[in-house]
C-alpha positions as CSV (number, residue, x, y, z in Angstrom):
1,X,-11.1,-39.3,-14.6
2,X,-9.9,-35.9,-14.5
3,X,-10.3,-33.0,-12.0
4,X,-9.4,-29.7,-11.6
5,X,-9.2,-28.4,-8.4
6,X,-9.5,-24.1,-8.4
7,X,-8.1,-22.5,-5.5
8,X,-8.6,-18.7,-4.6
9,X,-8.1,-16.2,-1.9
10,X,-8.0,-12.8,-1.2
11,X,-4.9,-11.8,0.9
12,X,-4.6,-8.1,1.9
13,X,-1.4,-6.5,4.2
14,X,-0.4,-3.0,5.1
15,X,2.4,-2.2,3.2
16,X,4.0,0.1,6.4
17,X,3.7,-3.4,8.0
18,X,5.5,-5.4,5.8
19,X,7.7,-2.6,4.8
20,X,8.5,-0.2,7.6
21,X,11.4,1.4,6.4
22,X,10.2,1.7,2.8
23,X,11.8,4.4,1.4
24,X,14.6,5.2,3.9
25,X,12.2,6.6,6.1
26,X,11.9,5.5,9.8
27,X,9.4,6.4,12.8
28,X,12.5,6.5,14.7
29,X,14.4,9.0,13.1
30,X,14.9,11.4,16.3
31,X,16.4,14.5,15.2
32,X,15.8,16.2,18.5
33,X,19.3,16.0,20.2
34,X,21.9,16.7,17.4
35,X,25.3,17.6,18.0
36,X,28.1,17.8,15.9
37,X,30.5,15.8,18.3
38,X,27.5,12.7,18.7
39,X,26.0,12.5,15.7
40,X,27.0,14.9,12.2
41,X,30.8,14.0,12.8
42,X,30.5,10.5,12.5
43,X,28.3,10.8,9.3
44,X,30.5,13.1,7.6
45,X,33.8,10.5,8.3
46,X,32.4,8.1,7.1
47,X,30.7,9.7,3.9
48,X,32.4,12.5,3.4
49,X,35.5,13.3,4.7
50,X,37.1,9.8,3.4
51,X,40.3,9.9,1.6
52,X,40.4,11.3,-1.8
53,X,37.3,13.2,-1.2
54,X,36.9,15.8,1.6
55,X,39.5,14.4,4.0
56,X,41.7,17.3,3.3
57,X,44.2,15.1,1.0
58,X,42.7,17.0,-2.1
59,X,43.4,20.3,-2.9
60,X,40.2,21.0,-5.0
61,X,37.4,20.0,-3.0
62,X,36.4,21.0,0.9
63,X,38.5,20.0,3.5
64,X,35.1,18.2,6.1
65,X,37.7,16.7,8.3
66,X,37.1,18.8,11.4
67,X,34.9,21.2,12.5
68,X,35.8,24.5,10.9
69,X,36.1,22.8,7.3
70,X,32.3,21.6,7.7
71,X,30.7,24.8,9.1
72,X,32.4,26.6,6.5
73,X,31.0,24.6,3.8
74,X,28.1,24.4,5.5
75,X,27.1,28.0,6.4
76,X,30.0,30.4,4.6
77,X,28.7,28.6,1.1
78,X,25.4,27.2,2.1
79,X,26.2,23.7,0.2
80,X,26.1,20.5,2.2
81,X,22.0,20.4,2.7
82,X,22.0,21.3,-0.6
83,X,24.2,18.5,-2.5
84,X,23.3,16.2,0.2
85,X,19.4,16.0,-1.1
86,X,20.7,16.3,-4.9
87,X,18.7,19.3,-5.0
88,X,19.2,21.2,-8.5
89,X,22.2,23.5,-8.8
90,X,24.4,21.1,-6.2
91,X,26.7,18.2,-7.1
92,X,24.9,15.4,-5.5
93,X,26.8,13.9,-2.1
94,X,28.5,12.0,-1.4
95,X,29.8,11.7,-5.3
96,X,30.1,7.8,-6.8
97,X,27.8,6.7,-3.9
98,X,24.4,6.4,-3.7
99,X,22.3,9.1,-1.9
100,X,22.1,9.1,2.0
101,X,18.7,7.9,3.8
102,X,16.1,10.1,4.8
103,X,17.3,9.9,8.5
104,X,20.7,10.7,8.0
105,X,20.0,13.5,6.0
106,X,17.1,14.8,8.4
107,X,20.1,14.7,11.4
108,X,22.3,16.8,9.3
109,X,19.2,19.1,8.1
110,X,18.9,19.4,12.2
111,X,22.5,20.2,13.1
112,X,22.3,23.3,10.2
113,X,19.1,24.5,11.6
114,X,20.1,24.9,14.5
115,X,23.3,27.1,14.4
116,X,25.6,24.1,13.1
117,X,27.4,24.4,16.5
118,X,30.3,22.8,17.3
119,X,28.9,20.7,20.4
């Protein structure tokens, strides 16, 4: 005697439930409180201003390791929110590494908005 047994189902989720942070993007990105001191210094060290890069070791590239390097290549030649989203006409940041997430890149896109001040 042989059978065949059929089975079937429908199953249905919410991707934004199974996935929340799909995409690098979180509900709990808050941007409202940046400061350089809390929040963009510690991004750039550890992105940016790491040796051989922006660290202040290499001649040809930005010194990021303290606060005057950063605001000048920030605001004097307008490139970090630039290179940072890999927008056209910047060298994507951070170089060799893949791009940051949405929330880190939203806390910097704060800082700059707001007067990147040195706070």
């Amino acid at each position: 005697m042989t059978g065949s047994v059929f089975t079937g189902g429908c199953y249905r989720d919410k991707a934004d439930q199974l996935y929340p942070n799909n995409g690098g993007t979180s509900a709990t990105c808050d941007t409202s409180n940046i400061t350089y001191s809390g929040t963009v210094k510690a991004i750039i060290d550890q992105h940016c201003a790491i040796a051989g890069c922006h660290d202040g070791s290499n001649a040809s590239t930005y010194d990021m390791s303290d606060y005057s390097g950063l605001y000048y290549y920030c605001v004097a030649t307008n490139q970090l929110l630039g290179s940072i989203r890999h927008e056209n006409g910047y060298v994507a940041m951070p170089q060799g590494a893949p791009q940051l997430d949405d929330c880190t890149i939203n806390k910097i896109t704060s800082w700059v908005n707001n007067g990147a001040l040195n706070n």
